[in-house]
C-alpha positions in Angstrom: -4.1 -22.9 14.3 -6.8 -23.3 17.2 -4.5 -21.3 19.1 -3.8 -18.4 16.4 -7.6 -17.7 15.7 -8.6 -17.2 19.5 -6.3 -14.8 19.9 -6.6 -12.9 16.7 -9.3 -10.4 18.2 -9.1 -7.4 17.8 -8.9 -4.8 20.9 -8.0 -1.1 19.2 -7.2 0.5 22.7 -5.0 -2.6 23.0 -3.3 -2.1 19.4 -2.9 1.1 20.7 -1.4 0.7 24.0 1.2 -1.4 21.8 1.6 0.7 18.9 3.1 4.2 21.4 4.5 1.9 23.8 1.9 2.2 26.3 2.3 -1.1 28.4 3.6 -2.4 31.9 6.4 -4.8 31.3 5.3 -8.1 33.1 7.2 -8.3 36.9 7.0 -11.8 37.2 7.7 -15.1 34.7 10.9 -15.7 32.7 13.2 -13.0 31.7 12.3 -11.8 27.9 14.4 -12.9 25.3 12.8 -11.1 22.4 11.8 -7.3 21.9 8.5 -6.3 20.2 10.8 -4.4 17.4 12.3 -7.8 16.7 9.1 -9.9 16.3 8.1 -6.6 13.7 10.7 -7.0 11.8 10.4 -10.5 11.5 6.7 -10.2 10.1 7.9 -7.5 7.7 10.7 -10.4 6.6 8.4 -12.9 5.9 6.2 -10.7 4.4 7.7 -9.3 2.0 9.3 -12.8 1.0 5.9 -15.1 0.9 3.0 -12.1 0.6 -0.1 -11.1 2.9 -1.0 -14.8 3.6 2.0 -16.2 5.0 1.9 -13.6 7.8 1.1 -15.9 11.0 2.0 -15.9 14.5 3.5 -19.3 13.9 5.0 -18.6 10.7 7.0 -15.4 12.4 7.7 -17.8 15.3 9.9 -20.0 13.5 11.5 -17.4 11.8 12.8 -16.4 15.2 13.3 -20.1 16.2 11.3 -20.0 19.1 7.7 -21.2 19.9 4.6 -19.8 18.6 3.1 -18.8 22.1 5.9 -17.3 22.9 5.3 -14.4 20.9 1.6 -13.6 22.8 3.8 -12.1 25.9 4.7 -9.1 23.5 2.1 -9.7 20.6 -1.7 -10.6 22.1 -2.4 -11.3 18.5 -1.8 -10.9 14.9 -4.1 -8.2 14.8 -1.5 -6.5 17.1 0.9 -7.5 15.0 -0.3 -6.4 11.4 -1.0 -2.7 13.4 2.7 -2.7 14.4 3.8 -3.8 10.9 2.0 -1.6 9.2 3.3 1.6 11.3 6.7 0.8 10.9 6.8 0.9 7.4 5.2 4.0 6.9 8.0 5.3 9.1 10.6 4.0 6.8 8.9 5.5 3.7 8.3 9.0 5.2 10.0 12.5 3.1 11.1 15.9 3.5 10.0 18.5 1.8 12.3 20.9 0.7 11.6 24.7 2.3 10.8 26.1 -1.3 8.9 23.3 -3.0 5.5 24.2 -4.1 2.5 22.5 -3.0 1.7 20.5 -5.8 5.7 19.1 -5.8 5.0 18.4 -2.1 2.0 16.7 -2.9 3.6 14.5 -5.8 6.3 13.7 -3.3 4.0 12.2 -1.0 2.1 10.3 -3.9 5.9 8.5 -5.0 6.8 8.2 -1.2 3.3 5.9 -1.2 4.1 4.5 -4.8 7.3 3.2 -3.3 6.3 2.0 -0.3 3.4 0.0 -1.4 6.1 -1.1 -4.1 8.7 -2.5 -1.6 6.0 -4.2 0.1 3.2 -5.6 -2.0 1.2 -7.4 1.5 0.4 -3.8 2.2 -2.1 -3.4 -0.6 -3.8 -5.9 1.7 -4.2 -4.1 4.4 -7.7 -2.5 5.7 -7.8 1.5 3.6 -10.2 2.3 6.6 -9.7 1.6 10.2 -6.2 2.4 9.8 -3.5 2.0 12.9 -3.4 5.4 14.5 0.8 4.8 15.5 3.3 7.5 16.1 4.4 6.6 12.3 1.3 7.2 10.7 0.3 10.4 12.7 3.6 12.0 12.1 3.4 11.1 8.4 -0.1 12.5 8.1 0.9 15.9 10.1 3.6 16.6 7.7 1.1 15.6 4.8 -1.4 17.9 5.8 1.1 20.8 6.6 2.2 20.4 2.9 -0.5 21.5 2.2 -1.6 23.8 4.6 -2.6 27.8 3.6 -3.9 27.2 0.1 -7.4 28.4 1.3 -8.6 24.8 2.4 -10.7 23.8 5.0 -9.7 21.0 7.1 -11.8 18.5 5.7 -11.0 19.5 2.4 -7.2 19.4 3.4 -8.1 15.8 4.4 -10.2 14.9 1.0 -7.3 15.8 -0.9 -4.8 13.8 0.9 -7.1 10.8 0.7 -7.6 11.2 -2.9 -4.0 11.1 -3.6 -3.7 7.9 -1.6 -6.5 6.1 -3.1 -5.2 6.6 -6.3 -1.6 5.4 -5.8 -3.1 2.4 -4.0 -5.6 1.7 -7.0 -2.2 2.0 -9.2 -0.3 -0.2 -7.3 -2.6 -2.7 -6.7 -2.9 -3.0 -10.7 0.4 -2.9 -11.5 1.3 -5.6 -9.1 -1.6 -7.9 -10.3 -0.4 -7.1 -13.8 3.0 -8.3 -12.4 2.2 -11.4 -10.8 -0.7 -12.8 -12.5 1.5 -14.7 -15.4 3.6 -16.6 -12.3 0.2 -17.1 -10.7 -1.2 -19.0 -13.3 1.7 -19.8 -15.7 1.1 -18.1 -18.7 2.4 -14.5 -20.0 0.1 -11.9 -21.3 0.9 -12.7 -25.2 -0.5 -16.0 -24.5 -3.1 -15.5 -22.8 -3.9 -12.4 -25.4 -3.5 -14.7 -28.2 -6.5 -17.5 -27.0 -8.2 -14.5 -26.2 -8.3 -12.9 -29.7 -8.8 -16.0 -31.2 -12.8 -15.4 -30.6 -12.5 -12.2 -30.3 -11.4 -11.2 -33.8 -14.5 -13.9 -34.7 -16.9 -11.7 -32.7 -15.6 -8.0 -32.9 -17.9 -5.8 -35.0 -16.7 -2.6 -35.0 -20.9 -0.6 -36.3 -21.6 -2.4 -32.5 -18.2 -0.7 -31.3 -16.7 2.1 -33.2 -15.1 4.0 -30.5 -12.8 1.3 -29.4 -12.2 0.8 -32.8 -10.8 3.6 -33.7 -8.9 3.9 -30.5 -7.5 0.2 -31.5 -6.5 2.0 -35.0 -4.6 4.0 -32.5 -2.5 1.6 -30.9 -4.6 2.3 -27.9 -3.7 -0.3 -26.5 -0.1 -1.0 -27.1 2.1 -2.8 -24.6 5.4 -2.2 -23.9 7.7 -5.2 -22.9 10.4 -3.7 -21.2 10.7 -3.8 -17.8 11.5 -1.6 -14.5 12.5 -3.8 -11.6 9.4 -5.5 -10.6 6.8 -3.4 -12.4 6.5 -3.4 -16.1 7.1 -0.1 -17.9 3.7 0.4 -18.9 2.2 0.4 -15.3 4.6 2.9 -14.1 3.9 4.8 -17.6 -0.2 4.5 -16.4 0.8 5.6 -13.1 2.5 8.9 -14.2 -0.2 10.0 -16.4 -3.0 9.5 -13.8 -0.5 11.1 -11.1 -0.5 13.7 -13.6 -4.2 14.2 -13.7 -5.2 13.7 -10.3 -2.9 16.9 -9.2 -4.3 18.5 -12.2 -7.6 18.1 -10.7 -6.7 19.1 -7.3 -4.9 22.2 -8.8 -8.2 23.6 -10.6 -10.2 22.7 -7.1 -7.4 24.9 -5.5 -7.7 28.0 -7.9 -11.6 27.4 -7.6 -11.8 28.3 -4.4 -9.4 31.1 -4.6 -12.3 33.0 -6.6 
């Protein structure tokens, strides 16, 4: 481990350099028996199999069978690494828009293309939202975004406040439906049960004169869940996901006409 944390520092011109292939292959020392494209893929592997915290320069090591240092020659650290990781996969997850799609299709597009992504891979909700790596990927990903759209009457930075409001919101999403997902494996217990030894003081304690709102949205069925199930999210988080989608393009559709008058 002494090894792995003095060489996790982080050098952004370096990331960089690594990230558009910018680099001078070394002219002396053993000839290379891995690719930098093979050591990504490797990380993305483990993962996706054991989450955010299994990803190590050691752990990606013996998933290749060789030796943890051996990996430095391509990788300086696992900075590095988690910069290349996270470009590729946006490259795997990026769309066309069809030539007669609308913006706000384009735009809900991108939002599912996101959905997905951070879906597939659950370790990227743990990646930093600012500081992003600036990799071919990412850049080519955003230029299309932005294009999409493009000519509505925008200015650039509110072209760019758009697009991040749409990712911050499928990030919140996912990051909720995942926890919602994983929390009864976490801690070995399902949400009726842990419901149930919750409503056994709540009932004792609820006064609905102290709170008649969420009373009468309980009257509702407010707060109804469904069991059923869709892959690894439950129906009700992709359900909450839709109807905020929903909203959020609502809102940027009104901001859209607003500044048309």
């Amino acid at each position: 481990m002494g090894d792995e944390r003095e060489r996790d520092d982080i050098d952004p011109g370096r990331s960089m350099r690594l990230l558009w292939r910018i680099q001078v292959a070394p002219k002396r020392g053993p000839k290379q028996s891995l690719t930098t494209d093979q050591i990504v893929t490797a990380a993305i592997e483990v993962a996706d199999a054991e989450g955010f915290a299994a990803i190590s320069m050691r752990r990606v090591a013996k998933r290749l069978g060789v030796g943890a240092m051996s990996l430095y020659t391509y990788v300086p650290s696992k900075s590095d690494l988690l910069a290349l990781m996270f470009d590729r996969v946006v490259g795997d997850y990026d769309i066309s828009f069809p030539e007669d799609a609308a913006w706000r299709d384009r735009l809900e597009m991108i939002a599912r293309a996101q959905w997905d992504l951070y879906r597939d891979h659950r370790w990227m909700g743990h990646m930093p939202a600012t500081r992003v790596p600036l990799g071919p990927n990412l850049l080519d990903s955003y230029e299309r975004s932005a294009a999409a759209i493009s000519g509505l009457g925008l200015t650039g930075k509110e072209m760019t406040e758009v697009l991040n409001l749409v990712s911050s919101y499928v990030r919140g999403a996912v990051r909720l439906a995942v926890e919602a997902a994983t929390l009864p494996l976490v801690h070995a217990m399902d949400d009726e049960d842990w419901w149930a030894g919750v409503g056994l003081v709540l009932g004792a304690v609820w006064d609905p004169a102290r709170f008649p709102t969420l009373s009468s949205a309980e009257m509702a069925h407010a707060w109804d869940q469904d069991d059923d199930e869709q892959g690894f999210f439950m129906a009700e988080a992709v359900a909450s996901f839709e109807f905020g989608l929903a909203r959020v393009l609502d809102g940027v559709e009104a901001f859209i006409e607003q500044r048309k008058s």
